[in-house]
N, C-alpha and C positions, 0 to 999 in steps of 0.2 A: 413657533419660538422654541429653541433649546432651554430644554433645564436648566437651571443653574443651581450651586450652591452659595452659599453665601454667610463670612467670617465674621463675624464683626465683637469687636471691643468691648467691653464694660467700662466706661471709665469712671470711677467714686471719687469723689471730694464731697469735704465737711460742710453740712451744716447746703446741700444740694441733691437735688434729685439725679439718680445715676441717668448720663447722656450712654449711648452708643455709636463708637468710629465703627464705621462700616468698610467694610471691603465687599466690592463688587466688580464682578468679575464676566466681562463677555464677550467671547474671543479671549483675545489679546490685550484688550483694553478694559485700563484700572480709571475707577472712581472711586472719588472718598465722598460718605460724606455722615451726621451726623442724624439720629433715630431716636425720639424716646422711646419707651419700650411697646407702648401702645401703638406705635407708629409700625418696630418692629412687628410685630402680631399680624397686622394690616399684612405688609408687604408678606409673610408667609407665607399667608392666606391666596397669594394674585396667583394667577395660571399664569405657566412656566419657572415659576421659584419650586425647586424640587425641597429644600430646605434651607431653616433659617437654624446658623449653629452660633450661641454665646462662645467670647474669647475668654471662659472662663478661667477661674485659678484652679491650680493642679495643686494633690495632695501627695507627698512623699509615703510613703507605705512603709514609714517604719514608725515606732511609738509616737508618735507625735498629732498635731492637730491645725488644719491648714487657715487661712484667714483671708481677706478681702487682698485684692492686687489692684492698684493703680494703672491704668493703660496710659503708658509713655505716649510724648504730645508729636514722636516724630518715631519712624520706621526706622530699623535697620538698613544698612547698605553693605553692600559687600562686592569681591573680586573671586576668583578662583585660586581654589590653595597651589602653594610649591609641594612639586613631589618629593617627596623624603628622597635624601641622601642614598648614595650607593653604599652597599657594604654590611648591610643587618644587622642586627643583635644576637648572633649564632656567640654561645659561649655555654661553656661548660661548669654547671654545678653537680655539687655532690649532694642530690637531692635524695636520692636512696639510700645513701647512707645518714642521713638526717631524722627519717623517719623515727627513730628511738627516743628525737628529744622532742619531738612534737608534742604543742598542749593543744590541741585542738580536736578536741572529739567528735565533734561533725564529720571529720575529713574520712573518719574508719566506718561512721555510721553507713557514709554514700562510697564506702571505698575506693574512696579516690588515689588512698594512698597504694593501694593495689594496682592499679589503672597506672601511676607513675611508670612501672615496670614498660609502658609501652609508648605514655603521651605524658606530655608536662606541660603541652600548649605554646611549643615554640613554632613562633613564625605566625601564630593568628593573632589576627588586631579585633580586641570589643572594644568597641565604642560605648563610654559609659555617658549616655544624659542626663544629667544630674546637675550637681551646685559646682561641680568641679573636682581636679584632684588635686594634694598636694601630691608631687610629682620629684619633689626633690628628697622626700622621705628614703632613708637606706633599704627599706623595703622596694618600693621599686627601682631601685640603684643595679647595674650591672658593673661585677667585678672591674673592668677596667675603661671603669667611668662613662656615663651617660645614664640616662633613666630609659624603662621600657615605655614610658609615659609620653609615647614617640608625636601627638601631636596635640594641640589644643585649640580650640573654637570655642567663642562667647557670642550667645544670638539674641543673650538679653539685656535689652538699649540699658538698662539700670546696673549692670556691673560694671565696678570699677576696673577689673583684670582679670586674669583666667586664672587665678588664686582659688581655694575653695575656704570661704572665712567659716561658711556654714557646719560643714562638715561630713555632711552626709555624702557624699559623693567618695570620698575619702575612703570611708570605712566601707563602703559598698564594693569600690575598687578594690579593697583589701583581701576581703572576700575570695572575690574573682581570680584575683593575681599575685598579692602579695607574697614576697619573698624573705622572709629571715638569716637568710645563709650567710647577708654578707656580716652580717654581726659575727665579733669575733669574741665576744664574752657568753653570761646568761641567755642570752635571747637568741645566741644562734640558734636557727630552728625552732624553734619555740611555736611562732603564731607564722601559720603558711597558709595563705589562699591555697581555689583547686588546682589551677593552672597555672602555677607559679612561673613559667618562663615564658605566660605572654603577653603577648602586647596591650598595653590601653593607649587609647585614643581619649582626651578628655572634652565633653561637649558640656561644656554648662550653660545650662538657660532660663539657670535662675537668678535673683540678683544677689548681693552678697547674704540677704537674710533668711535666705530659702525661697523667698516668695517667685511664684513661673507662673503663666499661660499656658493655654493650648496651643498659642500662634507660637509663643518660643521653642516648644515642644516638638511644634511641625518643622519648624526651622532646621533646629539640630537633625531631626529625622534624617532631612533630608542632604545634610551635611553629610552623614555617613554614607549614604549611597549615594551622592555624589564623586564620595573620597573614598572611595572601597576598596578601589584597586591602587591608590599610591601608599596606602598605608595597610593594607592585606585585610579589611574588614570582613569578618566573618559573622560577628554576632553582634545586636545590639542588647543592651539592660537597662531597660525601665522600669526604673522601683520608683513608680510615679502612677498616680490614677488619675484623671480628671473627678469635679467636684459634682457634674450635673450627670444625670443618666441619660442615654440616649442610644437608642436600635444602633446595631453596629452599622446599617445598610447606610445608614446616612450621617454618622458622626464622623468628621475630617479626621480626628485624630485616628481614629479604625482605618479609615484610608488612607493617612501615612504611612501607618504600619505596617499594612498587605504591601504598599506599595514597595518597604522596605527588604517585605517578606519574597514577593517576587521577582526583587531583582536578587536574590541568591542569601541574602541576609536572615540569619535567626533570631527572629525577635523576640525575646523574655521580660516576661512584666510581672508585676507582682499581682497577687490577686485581691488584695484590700483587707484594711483590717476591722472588716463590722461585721468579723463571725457569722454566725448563721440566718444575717435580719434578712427580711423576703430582698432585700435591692440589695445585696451585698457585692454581687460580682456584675452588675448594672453598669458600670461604672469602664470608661474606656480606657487605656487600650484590653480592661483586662477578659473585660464582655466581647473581643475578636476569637471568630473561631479559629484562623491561622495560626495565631500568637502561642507560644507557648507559655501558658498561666501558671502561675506557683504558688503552692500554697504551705504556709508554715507548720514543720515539725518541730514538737517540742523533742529532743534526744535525751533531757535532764541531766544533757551531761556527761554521757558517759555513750562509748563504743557498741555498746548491745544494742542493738532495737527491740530487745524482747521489754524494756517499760518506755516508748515511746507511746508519743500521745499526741491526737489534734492538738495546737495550740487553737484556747476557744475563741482567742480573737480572729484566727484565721479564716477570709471571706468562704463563702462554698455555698454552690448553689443552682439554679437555672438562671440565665441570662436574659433579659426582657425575650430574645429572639428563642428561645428553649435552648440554649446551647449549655452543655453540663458543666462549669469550671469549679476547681482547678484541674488541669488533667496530668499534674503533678507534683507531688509533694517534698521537702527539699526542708534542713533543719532551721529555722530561724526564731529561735529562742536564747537568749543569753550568749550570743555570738561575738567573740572577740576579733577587735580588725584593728586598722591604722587609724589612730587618732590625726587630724591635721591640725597639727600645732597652733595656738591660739585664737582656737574655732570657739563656733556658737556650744557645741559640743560638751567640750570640756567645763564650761561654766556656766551649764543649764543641768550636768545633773557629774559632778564631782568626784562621788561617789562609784561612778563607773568607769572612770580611770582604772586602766589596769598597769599595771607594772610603768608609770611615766609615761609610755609613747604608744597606749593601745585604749580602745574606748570598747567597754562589752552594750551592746542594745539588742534588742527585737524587733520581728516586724515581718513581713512578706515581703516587706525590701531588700533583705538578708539574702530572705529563702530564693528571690532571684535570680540573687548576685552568686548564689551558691550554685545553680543549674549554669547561667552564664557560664559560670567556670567549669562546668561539666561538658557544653558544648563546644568548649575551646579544646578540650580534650580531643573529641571527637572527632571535630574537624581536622587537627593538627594528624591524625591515625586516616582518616577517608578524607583525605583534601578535596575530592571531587565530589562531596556528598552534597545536596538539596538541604535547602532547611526540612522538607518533609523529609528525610531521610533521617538526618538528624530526631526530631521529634518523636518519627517511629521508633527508631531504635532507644530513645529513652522512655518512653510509654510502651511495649512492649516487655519492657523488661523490668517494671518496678517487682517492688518490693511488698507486699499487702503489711497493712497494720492494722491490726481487727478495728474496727470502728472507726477508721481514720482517712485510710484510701492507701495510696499506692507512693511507696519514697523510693527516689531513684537513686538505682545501685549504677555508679560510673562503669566500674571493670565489666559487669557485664552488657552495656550497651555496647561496647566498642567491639563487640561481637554482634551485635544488632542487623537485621538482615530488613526487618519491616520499615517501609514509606507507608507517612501519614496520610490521608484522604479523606475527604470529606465532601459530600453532595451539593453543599449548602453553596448557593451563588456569594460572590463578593461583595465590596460595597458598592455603592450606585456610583459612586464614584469614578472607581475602575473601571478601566477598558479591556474588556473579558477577552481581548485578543492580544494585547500587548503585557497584561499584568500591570500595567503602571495606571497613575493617574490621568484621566481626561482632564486634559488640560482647555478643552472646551467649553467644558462646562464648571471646573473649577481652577485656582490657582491657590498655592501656599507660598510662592516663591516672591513676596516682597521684599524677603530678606536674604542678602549677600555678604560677601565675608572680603572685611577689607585686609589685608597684608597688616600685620601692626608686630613685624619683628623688629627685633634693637631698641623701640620704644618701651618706654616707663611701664607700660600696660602689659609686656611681653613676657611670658613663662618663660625665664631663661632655662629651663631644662627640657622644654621641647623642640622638636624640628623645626616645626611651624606654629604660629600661634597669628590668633585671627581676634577680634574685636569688634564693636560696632561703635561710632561716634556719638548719638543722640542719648538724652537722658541727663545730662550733665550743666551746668552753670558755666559761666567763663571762667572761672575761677579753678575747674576744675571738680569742683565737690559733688554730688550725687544732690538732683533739686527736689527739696524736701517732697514739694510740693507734686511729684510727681512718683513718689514711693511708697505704697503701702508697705510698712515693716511688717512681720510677724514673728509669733515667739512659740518654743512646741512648749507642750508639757509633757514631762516624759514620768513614764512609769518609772521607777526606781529597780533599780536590780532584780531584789525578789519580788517583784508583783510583774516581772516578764514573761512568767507562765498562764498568768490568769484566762 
């Protein structure tokens, strides 16, 4: 009998013992059907189950604190996206000469504003998984109209739109991309992501309250390397950890990733923020030896690196499998980015409003979104580069910070000659001869992406925009009954150093 692996659901309701939907997978043919957990245990345990993986809830990696998710009573469906339009986003800003109004001291710390002189990140699309982007912000606006926010997908049955109400995805994309120029007061230039002239791709797969799965997580994944080539994906950014620990060899999510990672994609995740506890980098995608893991610098603010510091919430450590992470470090302490407008954001911690339309936070979701933006760099200067390429040449050329580890310096990777390698076998997953996943012995693909352009649900600032139908009442409303809400707690401005 063939291995298999095997997905399956948590579903919680009040005042009820948690049931589990199961997905099972052999060949080609799907069953459903429903597991207590002692049942699950059982079926582990049978010869030819290679593993049994919870669809558990995913934690966002910046200050915040994750909580119990509902598993929706029906799957995703979906179709094949439309290719972007003819014609690009090839336009011309005056980004070099902007540099003097910049407030963004991160940018000088990893010099990226150095690095502008060669790469600004036109023509690569990241793909950010996340809660969503606001996309119509002037920060991703291109001078003569359109957004670089060229496409959007929703994989989770509980969103109402590809809106981002949460907000995290927003400021993460800010990071990455954001653009100031087109302001034509105070703020022009002001607040610049690394790669300001590239492209995002927005995958949210969470629902409007933050709350995601693994299964929505693999969905998205696999969204971008499906769409890689109509929309130029180069990178993905997951400032997201899953909540359970588990060996990279057998955890699905770790197998999306590689699988992302082998088909030409850089994938960047955050490395978690439970500081130095023994499980800190445990935790998946960021326990993948492929991946490239980030881990928070505090810069305090200022352009030296001569008083940078760990931030102490920043994960670091060996991974169940002995793998060393993070295996690089990137600023994310007090980091200012795009707020999305009457997000969860703004009225869970007020006080971190910056200047009306920017939100300052923490977290190893930052620090990321800050290398995302570094590889978009890189790529956009060696288009034909490997993600190991990529990788090497940003781990070859950190930066040491005595007691901290290594922060990457942008300007000089893009001189970077070394590809990454590594000994260590894949996940059990993978097919060591194709790079992708065995689709024999596993599937993630219950979830498809139906067309939902011109409808009420649609991002009218992107190409394409994707949704899923389930999750929802006749009425329209989100079924209570089928939503776990959650709420973060966020640190406050100055306890983002702690």
């Amino acid at each position: 009998m063939a291995e298999l692996t095997i997905v399956f659901r948590l579903r919680f309701a009040v005042a009820l013992s948690a049931a589990i939907c199961l997905l099972l997978v052999v060949g080609a043919s799907y069953a459903d059907a429903s597991l207590e957990r002692r049942a699950a245990r059982r079926l582990a345990r049978r010869e030819g189950v290679k593993a049994v993986s919870p669809n558990r809830a995913m934690a966002q990696s910046a200050s915040d604190t994750s909580g119990g998710y509902t598993c929706p009573a029906t799957d995703a469906t979906t179709t094949a996206a439309k290719p972007a339009p003819s014609g690009g986003l090839d336009y011309e800003v005056p980004i070099l000469n902007a540099v003097s109004r910049i407030d963004q001291p991160f940018l000088r710390a990893i010099r990226a504003d150095s690095a502008w002189t060669r790469a600004t990140g036109r023509g690569v699309g990241v793909a950010v998984i996340d809660t969503g982007i606001a996309g119509d912000l002037p920060d991703f606006q291109i001078p003569r109209g359109g957004s670089r926010v060229i496409a959007s997908a929703v994989t989770n049955p509980c969103a109402r739109d590809a809106n981002d109400h949460y907000g995290h995805g927003t400021h993460v994309a800010g990071l990455i991309a954001g653009n100031s120029l087109i302001y034509n007061n105070w703020a022009h230039g002001k607040y610049m992501g690394v790669a300001p002239r590239a492209n995002l791709i927005s995958v949210k797969v969470s629902d409007d309250d933050g709350n995601t799965t693994v299964l929505d997580v693999i969905y998205g994944i696999q969204f971008a390397v499906d769409h890689a080539t109509d929309y130029g994906i180069r990178v993905i950014n997951l400032s997201l950890s899953s909540t359970v620990a588990e060996s990279y060899r057998t955890d699905p999510l770790d197998a999306a990733a590689e699988s992302a990672w082998f088909s030409g994609l850089a994938v960047v995740t955050a490395a978690g923020n439970e500081g130095a506890t023994n499980d800190g980098v445990t935790f998946a995608p960021a326990n993948d030896p492929w991946v490239i893991t980030a881990g928070a610098l505090d810069d305090r603010g200022t352009s030296t690196r001569l008083d940078d510091l760990l931030a102490s919430w920043s994960s670091r450590g060996l991974t169940q499998d002995g793998v060393l992470k993070p295996e690089v470090l990137a600023p994310g302490a007090r980091l200012v980015s795009t707020l999305a407008p009457n997000s969860d954001f703004a009225h869970l911690c007020p006080e971190c409003v910056v200047d009306s339309r920017y939100f300052r936070a923490g977290g190893t979701s930052m620090s990321a979104a800050v290398v995302s933006g570094a590889a978009a760099l890189l790529f956009e200067e060696h288009p034909t580069w490997s993600p190991a390429q990529v990788k090497g040449a940003l781990t070859s050329k950190l930066v040491d910070v005595p007691g901290a580890g290594g922060v990457i310096d942008v300007a000089a990777a893009l001189d970077g000659t070394a590809a990454w390698t590594t000994s260590l076998a894949p996940n059990d997953l993978i097919d060591a001869s194709t790079g992708q996943i065995d689709w024999a012995r596993a599937s993630f693909r219950r979830a498809s992406f139906r067309d939902a352009s011109g409808s009420p649900l649609s991002a009218s600032w992107t190409r394409a925009s994707f949704r899923c139908d389930c999750g929802f009442t006749s009425s329209g409303e989100v079924d209570p009954t089928r939503v776990s809400f959650r709420r973060v707690s966020f640190r406050r401005t100055a306890d983002f150093d702690r």
